[in-house]
C-alpha positions as CSV (number, residue, x, y, z in Angstrom):
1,X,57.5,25.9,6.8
2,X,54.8,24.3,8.9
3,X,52.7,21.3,7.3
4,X,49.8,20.1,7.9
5,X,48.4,16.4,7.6
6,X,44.9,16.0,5.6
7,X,44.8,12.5,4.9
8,X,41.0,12.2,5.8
9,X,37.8,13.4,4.1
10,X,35.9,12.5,7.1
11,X,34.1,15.6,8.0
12,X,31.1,16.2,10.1
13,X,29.2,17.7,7.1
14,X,30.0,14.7,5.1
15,X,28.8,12.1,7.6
16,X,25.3,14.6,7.8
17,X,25.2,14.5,4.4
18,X,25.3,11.3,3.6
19,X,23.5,10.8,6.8
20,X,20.5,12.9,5.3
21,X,20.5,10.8,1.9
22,X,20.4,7.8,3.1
23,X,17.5,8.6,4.8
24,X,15.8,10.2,1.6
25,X,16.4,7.1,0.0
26,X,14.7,5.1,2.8
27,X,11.5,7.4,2.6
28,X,11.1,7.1,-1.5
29,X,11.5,3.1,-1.2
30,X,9.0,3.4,1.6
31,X,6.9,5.6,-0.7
32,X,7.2,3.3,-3.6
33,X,6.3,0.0,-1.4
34,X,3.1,2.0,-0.6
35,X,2.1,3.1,-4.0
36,X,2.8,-1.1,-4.8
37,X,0.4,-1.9,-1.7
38,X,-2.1,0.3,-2.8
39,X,-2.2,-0.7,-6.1
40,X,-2.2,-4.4,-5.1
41,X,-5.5,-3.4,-3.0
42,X,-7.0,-1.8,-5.5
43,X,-6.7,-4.7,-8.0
44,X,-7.6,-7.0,-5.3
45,X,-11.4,-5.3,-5.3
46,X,-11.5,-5.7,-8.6
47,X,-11.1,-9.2,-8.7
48,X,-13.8,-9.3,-6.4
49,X,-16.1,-7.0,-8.2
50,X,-15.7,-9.2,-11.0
51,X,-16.3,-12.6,-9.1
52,X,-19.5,-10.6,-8.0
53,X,-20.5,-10.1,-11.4
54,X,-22.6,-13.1,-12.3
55,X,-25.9,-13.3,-11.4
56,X,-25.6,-16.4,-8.8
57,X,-22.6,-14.9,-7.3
58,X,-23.4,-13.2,-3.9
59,X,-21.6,-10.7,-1.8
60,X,-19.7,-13.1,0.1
61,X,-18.0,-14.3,-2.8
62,X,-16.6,-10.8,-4.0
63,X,-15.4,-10.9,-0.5
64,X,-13.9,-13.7,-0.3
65,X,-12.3,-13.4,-3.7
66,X,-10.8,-9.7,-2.7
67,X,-9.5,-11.1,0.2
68,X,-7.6,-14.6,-1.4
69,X,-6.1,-11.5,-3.7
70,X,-5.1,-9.9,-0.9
71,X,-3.3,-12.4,0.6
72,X,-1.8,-13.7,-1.8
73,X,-0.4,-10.5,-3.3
74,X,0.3,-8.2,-0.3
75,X,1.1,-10.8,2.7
76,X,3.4,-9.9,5.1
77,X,4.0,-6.1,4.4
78,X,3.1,-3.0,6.2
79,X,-0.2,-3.0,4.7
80,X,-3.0,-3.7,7.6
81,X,-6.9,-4.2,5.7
82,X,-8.7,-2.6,8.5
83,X,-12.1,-3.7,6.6
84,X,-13.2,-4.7,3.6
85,X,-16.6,-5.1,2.4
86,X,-18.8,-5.8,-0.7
87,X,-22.5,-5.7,-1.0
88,X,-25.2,-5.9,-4.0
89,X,-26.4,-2.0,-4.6
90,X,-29.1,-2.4,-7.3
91,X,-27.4,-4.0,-10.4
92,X,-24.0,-2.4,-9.4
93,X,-21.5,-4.7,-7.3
94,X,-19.2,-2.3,-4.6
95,X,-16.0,-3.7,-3.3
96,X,-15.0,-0.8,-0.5
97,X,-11.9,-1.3,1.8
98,X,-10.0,1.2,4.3
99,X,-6.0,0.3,4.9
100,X,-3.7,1.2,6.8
101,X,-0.2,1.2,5.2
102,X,2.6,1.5,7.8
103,X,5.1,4.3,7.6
104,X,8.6,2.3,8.2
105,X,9.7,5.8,10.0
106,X,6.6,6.8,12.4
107,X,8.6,9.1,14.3
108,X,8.7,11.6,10.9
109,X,5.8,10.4,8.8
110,X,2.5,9.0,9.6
111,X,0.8,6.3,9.0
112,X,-1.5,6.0,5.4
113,X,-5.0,5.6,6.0
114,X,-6.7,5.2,2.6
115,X,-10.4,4.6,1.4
116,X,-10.8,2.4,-1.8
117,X,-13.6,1.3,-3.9
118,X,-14.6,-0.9,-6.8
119,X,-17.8,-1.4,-8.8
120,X,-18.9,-3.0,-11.7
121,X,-22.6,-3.7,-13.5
122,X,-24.1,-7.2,-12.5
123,X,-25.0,-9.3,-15.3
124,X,-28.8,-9.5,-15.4
């Protein structure tokens, strides 16, 4: 009777496999660092709409507000503020910014290019 050795479990398929979810992995942490980005983005025009608010405040300090937030928050990350603006419309305050959040695979997924905005009443 012949016998044959199987000691290993190393198969190609398994190395694919695991290959595969690895990378899955990767993509959904990549997913959920750009849902944190966005989020922190969103909050930072907020933060400026609301230093906008009072009736001395002017545009420039929403701006500059929005943008201490966004440093301070998103630093160093894949997130890139490709502008951000605020201006008085009327007796509304709007906080716009576009972003670019960075795909950590570019080769299979494209960069995020999101539009955001924030408004809020000014105080009379």
């Amino acid at each position: 009777m012949r016998r044959t050795r199987q000691d290993g479990f190393t198969t190609i398929q398994y190395v694919v496999a695991t290959a595969f979810s690895l990378l899955l992995f990767v993509m959904v942490a990549n997913l959920l660092v750009d849902l944190y980005e966005r989020g922190a983005v969103r909050d930072a025009l907020d933060e400026g709409v609301r230093a906008g608010v009072p009736a001395s405040a002017s545009a420039e300090d929403c701006l500059a507000r929005s943008r201490a937030v966004v440093a301070s928050i998103a630093s160093g990350s894949s997130l890139r503020v490709d502008s951000m603006t605020c201006r008085h419309d009327g007796d509304r305050v709007v906080a716009d910014a576009r972003i670019s959040l960075r795909s950590w695979f570019p080769m299979l997924l494209p960069d995020w290019q999101i539009d955001l905005r924030a408004s809020a009443h000014r105080e009379g």
